[in-house]
C-alpha distance (Angstrom), angle and dihedral (degrees) to the residues before:
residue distance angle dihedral
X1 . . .
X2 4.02 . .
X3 3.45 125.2 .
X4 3.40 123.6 -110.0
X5 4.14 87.5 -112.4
X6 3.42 93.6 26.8
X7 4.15 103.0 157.3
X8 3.83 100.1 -140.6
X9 4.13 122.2 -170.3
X10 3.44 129.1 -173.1
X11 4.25 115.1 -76.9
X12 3.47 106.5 138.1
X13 3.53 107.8 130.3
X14 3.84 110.8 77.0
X15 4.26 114.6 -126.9
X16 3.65 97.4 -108.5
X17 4.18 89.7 43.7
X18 4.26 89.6 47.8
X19 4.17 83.3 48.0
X20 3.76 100.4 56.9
X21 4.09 104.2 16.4
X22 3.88 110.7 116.1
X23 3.98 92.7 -140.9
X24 3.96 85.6 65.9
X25 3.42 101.5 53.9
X26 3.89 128.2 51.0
X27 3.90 112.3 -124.1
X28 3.59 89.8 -117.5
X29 3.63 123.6 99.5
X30 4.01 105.4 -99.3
X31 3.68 113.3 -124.0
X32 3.81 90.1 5.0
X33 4.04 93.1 -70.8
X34 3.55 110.9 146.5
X35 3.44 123.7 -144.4
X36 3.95 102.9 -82.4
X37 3.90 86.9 56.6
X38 4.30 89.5 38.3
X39 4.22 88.4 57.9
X40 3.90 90.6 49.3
X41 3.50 93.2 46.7
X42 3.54 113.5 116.3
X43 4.10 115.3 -91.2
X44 4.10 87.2 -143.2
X45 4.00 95.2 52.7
X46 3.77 94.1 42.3
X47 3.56 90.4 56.5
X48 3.78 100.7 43.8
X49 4.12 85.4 48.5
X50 3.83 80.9 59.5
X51 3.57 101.6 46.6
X52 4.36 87.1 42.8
X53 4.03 78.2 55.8
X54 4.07 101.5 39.9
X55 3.72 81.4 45.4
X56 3.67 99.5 57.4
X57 4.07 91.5 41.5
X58 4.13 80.5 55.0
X59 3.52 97.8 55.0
X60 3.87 90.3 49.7
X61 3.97 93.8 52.8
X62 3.51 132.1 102.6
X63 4.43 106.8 -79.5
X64 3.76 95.9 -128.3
X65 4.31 113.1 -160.9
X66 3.81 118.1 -172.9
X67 3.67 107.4 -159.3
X68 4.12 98.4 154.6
X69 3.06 126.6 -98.2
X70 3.62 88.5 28.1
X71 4.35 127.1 46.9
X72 4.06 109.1 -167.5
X73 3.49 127.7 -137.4
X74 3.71 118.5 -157.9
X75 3.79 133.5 172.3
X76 3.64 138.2 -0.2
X77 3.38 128.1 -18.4
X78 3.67 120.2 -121.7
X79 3.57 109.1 167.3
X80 3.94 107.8 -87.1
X81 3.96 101.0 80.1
X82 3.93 95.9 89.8
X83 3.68 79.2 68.0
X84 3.80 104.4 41.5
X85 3.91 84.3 47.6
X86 3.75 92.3 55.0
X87 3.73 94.7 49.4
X88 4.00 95.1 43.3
X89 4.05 86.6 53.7
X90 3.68 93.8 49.5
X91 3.46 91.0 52.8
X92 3.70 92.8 40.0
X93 3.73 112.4 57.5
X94 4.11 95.3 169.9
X95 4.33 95.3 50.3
X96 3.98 94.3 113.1
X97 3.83 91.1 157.8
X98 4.18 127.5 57.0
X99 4.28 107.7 -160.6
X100 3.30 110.2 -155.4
X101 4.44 102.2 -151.5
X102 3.56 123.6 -166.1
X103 3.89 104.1 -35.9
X104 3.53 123.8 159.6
X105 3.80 93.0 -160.2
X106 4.01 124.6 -114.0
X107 3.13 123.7 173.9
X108 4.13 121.0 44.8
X109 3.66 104.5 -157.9
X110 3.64 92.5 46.1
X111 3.47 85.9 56.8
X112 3.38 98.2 55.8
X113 3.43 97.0 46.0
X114 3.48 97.8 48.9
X115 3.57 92.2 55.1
X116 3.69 93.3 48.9
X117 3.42 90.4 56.4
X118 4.02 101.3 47.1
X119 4.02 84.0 56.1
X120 3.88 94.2 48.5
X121 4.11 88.5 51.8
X122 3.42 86.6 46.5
X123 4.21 94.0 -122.4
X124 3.70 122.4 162.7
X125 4.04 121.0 -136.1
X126 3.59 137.8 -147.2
X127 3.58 129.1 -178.1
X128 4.02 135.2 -133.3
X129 3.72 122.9 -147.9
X130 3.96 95.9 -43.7
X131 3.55 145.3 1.6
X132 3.75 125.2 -171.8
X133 3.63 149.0 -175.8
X134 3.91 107.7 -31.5
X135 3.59 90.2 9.9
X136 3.98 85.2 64.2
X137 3.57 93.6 65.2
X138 3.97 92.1 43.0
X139 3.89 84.6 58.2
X140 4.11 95.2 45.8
X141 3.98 85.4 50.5
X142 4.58 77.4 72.8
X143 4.04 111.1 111.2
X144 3.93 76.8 -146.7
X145 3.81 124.1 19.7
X146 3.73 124.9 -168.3
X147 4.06 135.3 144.6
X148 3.69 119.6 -98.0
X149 3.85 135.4 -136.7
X150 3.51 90.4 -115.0
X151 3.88 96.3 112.8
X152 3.71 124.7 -5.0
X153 3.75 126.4 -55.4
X154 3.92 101.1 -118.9
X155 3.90 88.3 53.6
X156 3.57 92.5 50.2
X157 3.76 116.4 101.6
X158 3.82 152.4 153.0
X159 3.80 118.3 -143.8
X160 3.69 128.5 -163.4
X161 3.84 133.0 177.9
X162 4.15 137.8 142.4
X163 3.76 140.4 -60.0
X164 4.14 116.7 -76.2
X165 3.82 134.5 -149.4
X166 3.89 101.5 -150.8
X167 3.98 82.7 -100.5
X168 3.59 92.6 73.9
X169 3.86 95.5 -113.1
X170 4.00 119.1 130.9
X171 3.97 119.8 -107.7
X172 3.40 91.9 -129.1
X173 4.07 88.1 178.0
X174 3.88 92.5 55.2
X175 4.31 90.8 47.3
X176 4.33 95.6 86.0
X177 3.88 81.1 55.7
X178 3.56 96.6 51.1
X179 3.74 91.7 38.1
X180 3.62 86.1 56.5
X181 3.79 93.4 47.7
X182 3.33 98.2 49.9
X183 3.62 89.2 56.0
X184 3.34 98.8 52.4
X185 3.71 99.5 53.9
X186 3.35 92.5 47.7
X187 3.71 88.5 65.0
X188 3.45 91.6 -107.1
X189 4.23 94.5 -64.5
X190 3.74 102.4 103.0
X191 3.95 101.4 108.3
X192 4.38 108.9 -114.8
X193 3.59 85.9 -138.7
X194 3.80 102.3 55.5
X195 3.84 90.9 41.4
X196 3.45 89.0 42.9
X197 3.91 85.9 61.2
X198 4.12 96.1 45.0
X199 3.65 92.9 47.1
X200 3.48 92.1 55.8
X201 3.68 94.1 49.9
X202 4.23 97.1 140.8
X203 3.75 85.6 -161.3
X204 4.27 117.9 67.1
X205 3.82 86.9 -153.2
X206 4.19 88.5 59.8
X207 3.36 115.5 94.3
X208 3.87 144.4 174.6
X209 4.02 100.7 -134.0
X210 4.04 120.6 -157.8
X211 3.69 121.9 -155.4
X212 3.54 127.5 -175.2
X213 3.95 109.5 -98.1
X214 3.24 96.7 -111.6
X215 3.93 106.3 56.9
X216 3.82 117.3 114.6
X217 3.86 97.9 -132.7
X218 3.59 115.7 119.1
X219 3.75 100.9 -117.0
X220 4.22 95.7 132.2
X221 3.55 125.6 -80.9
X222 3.85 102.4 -65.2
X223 4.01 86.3 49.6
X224 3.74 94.9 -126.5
X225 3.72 131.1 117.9
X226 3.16 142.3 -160.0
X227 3.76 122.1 -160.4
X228 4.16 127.1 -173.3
X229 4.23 83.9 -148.6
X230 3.57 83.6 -122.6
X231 3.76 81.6 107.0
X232 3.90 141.4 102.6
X233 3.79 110.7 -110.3
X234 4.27 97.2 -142.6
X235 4.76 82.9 51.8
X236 3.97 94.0 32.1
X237 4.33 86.8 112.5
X238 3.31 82.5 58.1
X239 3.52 120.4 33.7
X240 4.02 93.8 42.8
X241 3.70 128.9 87.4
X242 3.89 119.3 -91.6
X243 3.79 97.6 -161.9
X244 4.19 114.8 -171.3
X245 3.59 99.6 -132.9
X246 3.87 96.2 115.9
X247 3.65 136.3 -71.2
X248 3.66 131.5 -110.7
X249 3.72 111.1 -58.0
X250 4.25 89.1 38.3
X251 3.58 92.0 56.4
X252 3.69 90.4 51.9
X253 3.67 87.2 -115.0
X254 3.92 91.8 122.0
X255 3.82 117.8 28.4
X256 3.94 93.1 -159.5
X257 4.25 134.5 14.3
X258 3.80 88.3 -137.5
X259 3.56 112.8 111.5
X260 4.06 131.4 -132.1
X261 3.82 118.3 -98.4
X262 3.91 92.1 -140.9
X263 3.89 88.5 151.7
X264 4.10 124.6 120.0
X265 3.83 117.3 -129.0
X266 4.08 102.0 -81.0
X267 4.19 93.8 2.4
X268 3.54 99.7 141.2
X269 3.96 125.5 -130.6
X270 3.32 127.1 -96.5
X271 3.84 128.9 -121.5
């Protein structure tokens, strides 16, 4: 049985199932062998080459910590945390809440299917320091959604923007999709125009940041942003827009202003 803080990474795939599957291996030769030379090569070295590679995809994946009620996200996404999720929930029968820590995004379909899958096992989510892209939609996926204590309140945030290609450039045909999405996870309160605006961010460094109500930064009255990512990160509060549309908790973004207890017994706060 886990541990209560068990520290879990990604090893799902058995050796001999990382050696021969085809979504480990590009289907070109490796190291320009062709197939003659590919059939003779050694069983042993084509396995370790896979578990090098498997390995290095690991260490890149989201660090995922079960410590009931809470399960911890952390990192990027790459595209193998819908299943690391599912395992660490089976195995976890009191996580309630899924805290989203410092992730930059990654990968978008993982994000939306992670999401989709918090709401339909009716999971709440919290979110530590910031969230990001695809991590954005893991964190609407929450039946409730708040901030945590984890790390202070004015560096706590929730980031949305558009669809990618690996260029950079916006999917403008996949945007009335996400639009509609969006909307529907926020329980229908996110307001069409605003996400109408972050979707269409042309640039994948803009992005429309929330902030819990309450933080002191000076990012408008509603405490959300929205920033081109034309801008300089030390003046983003104040050369982004601070559109009125509704802050956080009107935009469905956060279903409640109080603020997750993710503190030990006697773990002191921080600054």
């Amino acid at each position: 049985m886990p541990t209560t803080r068990a520290k879990l990474r990604c090893r799902y795939l058995n050796f001999a199932t990382v050696a021969t599957s085809p979504t480990c291996f590009s289907s070109r030769p490796a190291n320009n062998l062709g197939p003659k030379q590919m059939k003779k090569f050694p069983v042993t070295i084509l396995a370790a080459a896979a578990f090098g590679l498997f390995s290095a995809i690991s260490a890149n994946a989201m660090d995922i910590e079960a410590r009931p009620p809470f399960v911890i996200l952390a990192g990027s996404v790459t595209g193998i945390e819908l299943r690391q999720l599912k395992d660490v929930i089976d195995n976890n029968p009191g996580v309630t809440t899924v805290v989203l820590k410092n992730s930059r995004g990654g990968d978008a379909k993982t994000g939306y299917a992670v999401g989709e899958y918090i709401r339909e096992k009716g999971l709440s989510t919290a979110v530590s320091g910031f969230c990001r892209s695809s991590c954005s939609r893991m964190f609407l996926g929450g039946k409730t959604r708040s901030i945590s204590n984890d790390q202070p309140i004015d560096k706590t945030y929730v980031a949305f923007h558009g669809n990618y290609a690996n260029d950079g450039k916006l999917l403008r045909a996949n945007m009335p999709a996400l639009k509609s999405w969006v909307i529907k996870y926020s329980d229908g309160k996110a307001d069409p125009k605003l996400v109408d605006q972050w979707v269409n961010l042309e640039n994948h460094s803009g992005f429309a940041y929330f902030y819990h109500p309450q933080a002191t930064i000076e990012a408008g009255p509603q405490r959300v942003l929205l920033c081109q990512g034309s801008e300089e990160p030390k003046t983003r509060l104040k050369q982004c827009a601070k559109p009125e549309l509704g802050d956080a908790l009107a935009n469905g973004i956060l279903t409640t202003l109080d603020i997750v207890n993710m503190k030990l017994p006697g773990e002191p706060s921080k600054p």
